[in-house]
LOTIVO-771696 format. One record per residue (C-alpha): x, y, z. Coordinates in steps of 0.2 Angstrom, whole numbers, padded with zeros to 4 digits, always signed. Layout:
BEGIN
XYZ;...
END
This chain:
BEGIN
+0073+0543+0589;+0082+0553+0574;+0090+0570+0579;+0095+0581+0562;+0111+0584+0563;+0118+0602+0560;+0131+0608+0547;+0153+0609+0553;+0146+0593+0563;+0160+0577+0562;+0157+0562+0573;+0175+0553+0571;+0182+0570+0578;+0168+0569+0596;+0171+0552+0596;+0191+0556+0595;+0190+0565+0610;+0177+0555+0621;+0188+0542+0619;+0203+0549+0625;+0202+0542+0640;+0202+0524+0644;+0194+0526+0662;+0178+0536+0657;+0165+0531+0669;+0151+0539+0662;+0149+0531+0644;+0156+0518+0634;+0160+0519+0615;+0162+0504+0606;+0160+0500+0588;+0158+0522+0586;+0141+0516+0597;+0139+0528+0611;+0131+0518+0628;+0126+0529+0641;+0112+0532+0654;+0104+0549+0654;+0098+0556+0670;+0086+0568+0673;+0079+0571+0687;+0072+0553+0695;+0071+0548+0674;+0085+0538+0671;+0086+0528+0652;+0100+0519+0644;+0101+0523+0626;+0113+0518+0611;+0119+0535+0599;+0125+0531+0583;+0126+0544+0571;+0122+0542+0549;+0132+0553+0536;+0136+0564+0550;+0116+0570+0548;+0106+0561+0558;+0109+0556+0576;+0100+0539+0578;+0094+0537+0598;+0090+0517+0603;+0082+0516+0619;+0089+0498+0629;+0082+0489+0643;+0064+0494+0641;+0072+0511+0650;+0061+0522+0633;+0050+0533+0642;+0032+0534+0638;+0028+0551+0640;+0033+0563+0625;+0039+0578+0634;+0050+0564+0646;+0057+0560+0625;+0060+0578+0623;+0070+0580+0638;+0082+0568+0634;+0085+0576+0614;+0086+0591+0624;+0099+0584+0636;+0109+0576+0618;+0108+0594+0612;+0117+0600+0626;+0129+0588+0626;+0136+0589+0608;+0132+0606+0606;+0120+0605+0591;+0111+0622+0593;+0127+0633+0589;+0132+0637+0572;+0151+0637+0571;+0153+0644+0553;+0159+0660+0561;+0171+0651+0573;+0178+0641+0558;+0179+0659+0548;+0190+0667+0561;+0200+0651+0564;+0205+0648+0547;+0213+0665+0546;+0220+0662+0565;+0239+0659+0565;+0238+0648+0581;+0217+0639+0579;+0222+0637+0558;+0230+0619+0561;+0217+0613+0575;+0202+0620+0568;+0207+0610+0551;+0212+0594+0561;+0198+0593+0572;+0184+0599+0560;+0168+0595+0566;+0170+0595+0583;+0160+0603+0599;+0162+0610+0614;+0157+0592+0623;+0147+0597+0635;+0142+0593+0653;+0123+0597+0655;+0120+0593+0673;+0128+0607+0684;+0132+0597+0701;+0142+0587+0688;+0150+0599+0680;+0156+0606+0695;+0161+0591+0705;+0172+0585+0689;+0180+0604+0690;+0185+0602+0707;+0190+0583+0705;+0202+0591+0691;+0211+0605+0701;+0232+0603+0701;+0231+0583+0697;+0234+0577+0678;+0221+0572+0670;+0221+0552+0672;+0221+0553+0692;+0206+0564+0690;+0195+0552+0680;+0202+0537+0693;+0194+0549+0707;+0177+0552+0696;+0176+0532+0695;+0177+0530+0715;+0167+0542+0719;+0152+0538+0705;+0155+0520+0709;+0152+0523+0727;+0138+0537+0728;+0129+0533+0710;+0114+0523+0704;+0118+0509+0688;+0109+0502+0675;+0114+0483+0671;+0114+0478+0654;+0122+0462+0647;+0130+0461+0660;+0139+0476+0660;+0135+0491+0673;+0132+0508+0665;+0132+0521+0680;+0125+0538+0683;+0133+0553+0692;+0127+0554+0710;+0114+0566+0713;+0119+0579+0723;+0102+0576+0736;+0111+0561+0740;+0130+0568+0742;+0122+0583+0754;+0119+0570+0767;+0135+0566+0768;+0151+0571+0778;+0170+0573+0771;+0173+0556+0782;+0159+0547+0770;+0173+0552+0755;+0188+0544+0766;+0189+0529+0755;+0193+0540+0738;+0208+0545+0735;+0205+0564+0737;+0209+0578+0748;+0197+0582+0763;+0197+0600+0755;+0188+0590+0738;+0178+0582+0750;+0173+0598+0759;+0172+0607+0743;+0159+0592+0735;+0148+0591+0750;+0146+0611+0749;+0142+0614+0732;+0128+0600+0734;+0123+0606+0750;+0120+0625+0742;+0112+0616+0727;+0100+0606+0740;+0095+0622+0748;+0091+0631+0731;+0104+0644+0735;+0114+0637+0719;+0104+0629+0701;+0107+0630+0682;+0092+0640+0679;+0097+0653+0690;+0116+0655+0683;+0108+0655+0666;+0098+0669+0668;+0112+0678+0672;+0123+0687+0662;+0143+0680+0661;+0151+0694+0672;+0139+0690+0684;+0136+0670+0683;+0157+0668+0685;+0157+0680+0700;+0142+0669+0709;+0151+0656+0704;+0168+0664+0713;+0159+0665+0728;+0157+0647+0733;+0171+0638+0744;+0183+0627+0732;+0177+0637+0716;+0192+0650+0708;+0191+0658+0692;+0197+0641+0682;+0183+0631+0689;+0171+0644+0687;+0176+0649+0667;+0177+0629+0665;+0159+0627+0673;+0153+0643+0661;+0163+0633+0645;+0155+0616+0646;+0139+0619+0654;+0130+0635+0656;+0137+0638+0637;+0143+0653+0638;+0157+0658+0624;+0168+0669+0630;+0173+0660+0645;+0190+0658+0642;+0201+0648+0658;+0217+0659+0651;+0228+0652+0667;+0225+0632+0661;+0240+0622+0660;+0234+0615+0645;+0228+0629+0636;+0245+0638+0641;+0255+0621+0635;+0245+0621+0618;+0250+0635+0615;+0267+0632+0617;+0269+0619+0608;+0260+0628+0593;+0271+0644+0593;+0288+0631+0596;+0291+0642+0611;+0305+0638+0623;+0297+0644+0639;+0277+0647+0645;+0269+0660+0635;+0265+0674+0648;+0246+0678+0652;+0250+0695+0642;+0255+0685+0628;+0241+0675+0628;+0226+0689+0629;+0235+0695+0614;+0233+0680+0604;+0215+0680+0609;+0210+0695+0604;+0203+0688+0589;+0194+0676+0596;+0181+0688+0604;+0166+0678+0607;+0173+0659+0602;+0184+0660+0615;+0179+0644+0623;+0178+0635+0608;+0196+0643+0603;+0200+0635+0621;+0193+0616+0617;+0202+0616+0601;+0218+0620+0607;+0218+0607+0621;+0214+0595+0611;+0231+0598+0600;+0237+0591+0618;+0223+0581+0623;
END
């Protein structure tokens, strides 16, 4: 399958930062080749990406995993769309950022680059929890364990390429099942929750997005292990909404920082400031700056 690329679209710069870190568990990149099974509902397919002139986006389905219906096809374009962000125009972002004293340098290093997104929300709200006050290599080593234990895997010469655990199956189980990963009973309790609302229908995607932000952060709130971090972090890489902005990240804060050559932690005053000009590209403003540390 060929998907046509958008305009302000640079593949060195997504690859850049999907390979950031070397204990990803969800894709490999090798060669600038993209390997990854794509789940969707009981559908699961293991496809190549490979990108052309930064134009066209070439799909190669592996292990005879192509499904035969087309709108099964569409799903999964849909599902790439999502993931690299295709749909938004980011003319205007790159407009306000180039006369941004603090997004000019990013914006002009990482041109090209997306809002990488999670589209599955269980996913994307398992890896906000897994993330909360550890760095950043400790919370991949915990995603590993816990999709190596809970999730499927397609084998491909010889190489197993995993899919997140569904959260049907994580709703069965009890913080004791988690003992063997290395997280906190809270995680635990916290993981086992948000599936267990999502197993009910009491949580899903479609109902979020059909909110507007205000509201989508304050359901989000609600739920047991979910703070206003996790809930703009969830908002920023999968329901897509732009102006969420987690203004009390570490990294964000660092970036900042480091950008300004400040001696101490810009306050949280000092930071709405800044953003002011970044009204509605406030989670692209945020992606950028992390990845000036990232």
């Amino acid at each position: 399958m060929i998907i046509t690329l958008p305009a302000n679209f640079d593949m060195n710069a997504n690859l850049g930062y999907l390979t950031r870190e070397k204990n990803e568990c969800m894709y490999e990149i090798e060669s600038d080749i993209i390997t990854k099974v794509i789940a969707i509902g009981e559908m699961q397919s293991l496809v190549q990406i490979s990108v052309i002139d930064n134009q066209q986006m070439v799909v190669q389905f592996l292990n005879d995993s192509r499904p035969i219906e087309k709108w099964e096809r569409e799903k999964i374009v849909t599902y790439i769309h999502e993931w690299f962000d295709l749909d938004n125009d980011l003319t205007p972002f790159y407009e306000m950022a180039n006369s941004d004293p603090l997004l000019q340098i990013p914006a002009q290093k990482f041109y090209g680059l997306r809002v990488i997104g999670i589209p599955d929300l269980f996913e994307a709200l398992c890896w906000g929890v897994l993330g909360q006050q550890i760095n950043l290599a400790f919370a991949h080593t915990l995603k590993r364990q816990f999709v190596e234990s809970f999730g499927d895997s397609i084998e491909w010469k010889s190489k197993k390429y995993w899919v997140f655990p569904p959260y049907e199956r994580i709703a069965q189980l009890e913080p004791t099942d988690l003992a063997a990963i290395k997280m906190t009973v809270k995680k635990s309790e916290y993981i086992i929750g948000i599936a267990r609302l999502m197993a009910s229908g009491e949580l899903s995607k479609d109902q979020l997005m059909n909110m507007n932000f205000k509201e989508a952060e304050r359901s989000l709130i609600k739920i047991r292990g979910i703070g206003p971090w996790t809930a703009n972090y969830v908002l920023m890489r999968c329901l897509r909404f732009q102006t969420a902005f987690p203004i009390d990240d570490v990294g964000l804060i660092n970036s900042i920082k480091t950008l300004r050559n400040m001696n101490r932690k810009p306050t949280k005053e000092e930071i709405l400031a800044l953003s002011i000009p970044w009204k509605n590209w406030e989670s692209y403003a945020t992606f950028y700056l992390w990845r000036v540390l990232y």
